[in-house]
C-alpha positions in Angstrom: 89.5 91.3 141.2 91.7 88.4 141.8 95.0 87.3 141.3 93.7 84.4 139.2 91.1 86.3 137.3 93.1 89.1 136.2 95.6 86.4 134.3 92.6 84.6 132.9 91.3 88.1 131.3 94.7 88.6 130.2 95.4 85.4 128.5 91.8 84.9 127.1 91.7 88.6 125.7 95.3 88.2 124.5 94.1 85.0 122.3 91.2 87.1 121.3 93.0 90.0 120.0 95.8 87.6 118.3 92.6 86.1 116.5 90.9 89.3 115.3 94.3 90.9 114.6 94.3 88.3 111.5 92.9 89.9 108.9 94.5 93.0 109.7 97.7 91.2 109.8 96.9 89.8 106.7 95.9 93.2 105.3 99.7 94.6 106.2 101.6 91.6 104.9 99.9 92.5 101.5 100.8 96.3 101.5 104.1 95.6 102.4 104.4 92.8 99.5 103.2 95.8 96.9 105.9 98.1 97.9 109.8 98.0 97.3 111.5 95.4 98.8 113.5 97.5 100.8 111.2 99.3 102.5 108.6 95.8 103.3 110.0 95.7 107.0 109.7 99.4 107.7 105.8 99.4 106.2 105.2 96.2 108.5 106.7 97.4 111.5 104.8 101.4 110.7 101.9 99.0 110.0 101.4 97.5 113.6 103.0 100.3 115.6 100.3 102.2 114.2 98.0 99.7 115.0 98.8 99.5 118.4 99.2 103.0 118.9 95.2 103.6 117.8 94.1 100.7 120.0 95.6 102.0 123.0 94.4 105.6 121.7 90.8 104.1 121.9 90.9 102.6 125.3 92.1 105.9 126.6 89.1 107.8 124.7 86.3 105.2 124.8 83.8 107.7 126.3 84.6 110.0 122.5 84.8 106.0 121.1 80.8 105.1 122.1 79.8 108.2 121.0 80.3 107.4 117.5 77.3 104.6 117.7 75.3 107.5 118.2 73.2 108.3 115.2 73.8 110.9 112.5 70.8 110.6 110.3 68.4 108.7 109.1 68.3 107.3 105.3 65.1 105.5 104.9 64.2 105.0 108.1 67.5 103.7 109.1 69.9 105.2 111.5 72.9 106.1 110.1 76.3 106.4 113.2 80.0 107.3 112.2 80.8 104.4 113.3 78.7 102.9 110.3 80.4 105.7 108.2 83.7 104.4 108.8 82.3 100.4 108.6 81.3 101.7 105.3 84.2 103.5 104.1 86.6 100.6 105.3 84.7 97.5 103.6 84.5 99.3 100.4 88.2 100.2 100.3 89.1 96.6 101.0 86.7 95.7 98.5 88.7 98.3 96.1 92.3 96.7 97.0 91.3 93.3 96.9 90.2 93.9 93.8 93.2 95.5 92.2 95.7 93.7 93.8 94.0 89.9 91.8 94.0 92.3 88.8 97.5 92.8 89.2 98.4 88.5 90.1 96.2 87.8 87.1 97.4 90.0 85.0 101.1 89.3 85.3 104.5 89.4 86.3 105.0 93.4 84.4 101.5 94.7 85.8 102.8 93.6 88.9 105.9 95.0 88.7 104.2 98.1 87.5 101.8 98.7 90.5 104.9 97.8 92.8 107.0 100.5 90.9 104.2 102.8 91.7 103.3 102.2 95.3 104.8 104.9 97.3 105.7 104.5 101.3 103.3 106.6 102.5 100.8 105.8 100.2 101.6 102.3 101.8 100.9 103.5 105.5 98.1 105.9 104.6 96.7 102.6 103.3 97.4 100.7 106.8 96.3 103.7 108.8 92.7 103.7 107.2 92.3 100.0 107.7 94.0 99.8 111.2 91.7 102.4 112.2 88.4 99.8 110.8 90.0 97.1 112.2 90.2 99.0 116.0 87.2 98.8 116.1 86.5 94.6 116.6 89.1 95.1 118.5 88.4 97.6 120.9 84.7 96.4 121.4 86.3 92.9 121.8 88.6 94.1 124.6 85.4 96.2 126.4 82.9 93.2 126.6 85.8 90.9 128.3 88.1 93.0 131.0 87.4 96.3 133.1 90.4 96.9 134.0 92.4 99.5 131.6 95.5 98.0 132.2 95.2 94.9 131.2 93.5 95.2 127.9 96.1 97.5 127.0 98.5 94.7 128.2 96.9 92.4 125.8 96.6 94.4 123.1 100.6 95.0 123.0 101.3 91.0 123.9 98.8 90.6 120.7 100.8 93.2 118.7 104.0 91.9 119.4 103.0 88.3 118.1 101.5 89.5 115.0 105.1 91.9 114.5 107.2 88.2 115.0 104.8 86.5 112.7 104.4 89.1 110.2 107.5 88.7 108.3 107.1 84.9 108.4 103.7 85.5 106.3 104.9 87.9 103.8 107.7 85.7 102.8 104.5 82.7 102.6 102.1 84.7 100.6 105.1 85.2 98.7 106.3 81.6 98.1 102.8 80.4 97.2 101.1 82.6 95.1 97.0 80.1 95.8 97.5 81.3 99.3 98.1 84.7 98.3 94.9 85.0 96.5 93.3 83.2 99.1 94.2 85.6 101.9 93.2 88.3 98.8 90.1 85.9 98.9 89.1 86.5 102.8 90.4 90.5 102.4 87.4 90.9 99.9 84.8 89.0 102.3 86.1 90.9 105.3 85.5 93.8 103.6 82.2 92.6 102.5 81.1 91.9 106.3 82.4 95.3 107.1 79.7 97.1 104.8 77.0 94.6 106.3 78.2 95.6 109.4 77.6 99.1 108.4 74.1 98.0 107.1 73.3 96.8 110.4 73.5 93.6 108.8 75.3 90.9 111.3 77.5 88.3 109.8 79.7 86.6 112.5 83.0 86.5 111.6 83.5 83.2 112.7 81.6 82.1 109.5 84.2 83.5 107.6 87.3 82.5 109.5 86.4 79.0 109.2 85.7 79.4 105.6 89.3 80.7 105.2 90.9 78.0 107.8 89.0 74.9 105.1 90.0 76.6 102.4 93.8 76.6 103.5 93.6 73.2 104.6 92.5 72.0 101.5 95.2 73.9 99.9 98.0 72.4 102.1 96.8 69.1 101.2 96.8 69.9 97.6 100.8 71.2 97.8 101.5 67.7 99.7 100.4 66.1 96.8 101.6 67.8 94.5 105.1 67.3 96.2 104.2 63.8 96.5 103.6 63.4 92.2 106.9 65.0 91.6 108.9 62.2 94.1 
């Protein structure tokens, strides 16, 4: 392969990876906001070195990584894989953590405080490592259907980790600013997790559907803080 070809693959699988990484991202940035302030930059740094750590992890073992599309049983008439196991597993928990953490927005400053007071720092990373492991997945397939050569997807993988590592503080301080955006990005964590268990279904829903959704939906939201800016001048 050429020269020219090789930094193509790179830079488009790079932008990829960077764009699927969101809602993992996302994900992270919300953990870390539910634990004790002093240990949010430890649980997002643990978050995405654990991230890249499985990705590369993957790569290395993608022959053990297909066979998991291989089927388990059969539940009326359809095929069941670990993969859709884990597909499974991982929309329903994001489904179960979206879910608490509006209860806890809604319900107030001391419920909030309560859940925070709670949330230990490895329940924390437990949390990311189940989720990272989901989210590997998109990635990983992502990273196959692009490159053939090892080296560079692992090359963009880290290039997209490190990005998401300088951006990550940056959001949680957002999310944190602006409470709508919050439970918007609590908004797209539940319909991820929703495509995840259609996934698992062997139900396709393209994610862009939903990535555009949530892109609208923040625009909107910009334009509403602008005016609202804009009223109080």
């Amino acid at each position: 392969m050429e020269l020219t070809d090789l930094l193509m693959s790179f830079l488009t699988l790079s932008a990829l990876e960077i764009v699927l990484g969101i809602d993992n991202l996302i994900f992270i940035a919300l953990v870390a906001d539910g634990v004790q302030p002093e240990y949010r930059r430890k649980v997002r740094l643990l978050g995405l070195s654990l991230a890249l750590i499985i990705r590369v992890a993957m790569l290395l073992g993608l022959s053990w990584i297909m066979q998991l599309t291989e089927p388990l049983l059969t539940v009326a008439e359809q095929e069941i894989s670990a993969r859709d196991l884990l597909l499974l597993g991982g929309g329903l928990f994001l489904l179960w953590k979206s879910t608490v953490e509006m209860h806890a927005d809604i319900g107030g400053v001391e419920e909030k405080r309560a859940m925070v007071a709670a949330q230990s720092l490895q329940g924390a990373i437990l949390q990311i490592g189940i989720i990272d492991l989901v989210f590997s997945f998109d990635s990983i397939i992502t990273a196959v259907g692009i490159g053939s050569n090892l080296y560079i997807m692992i090359s963009a993988i880290m290039v997209s980790m490190v990005v998401m590592l300088v951006a990550s503080e940056g959001i949680s301080h957002f999310l944190r600013t602006y409470p709508t955006f919050k439970m918007l990005a609590l908004s797209f964590i539940l319909m991820i997790g929703v495509v995840l268990i259609a996934e698992g279904l062997h139900m396709h829903i393209p994610k862009g559907y939903i990535y555009f959704a949530f892109a609208f939906s923040l625009g909107v939201e910009f334009l509403n803080i602008l005016a609202s800016k804009k009223r109080k001048k």
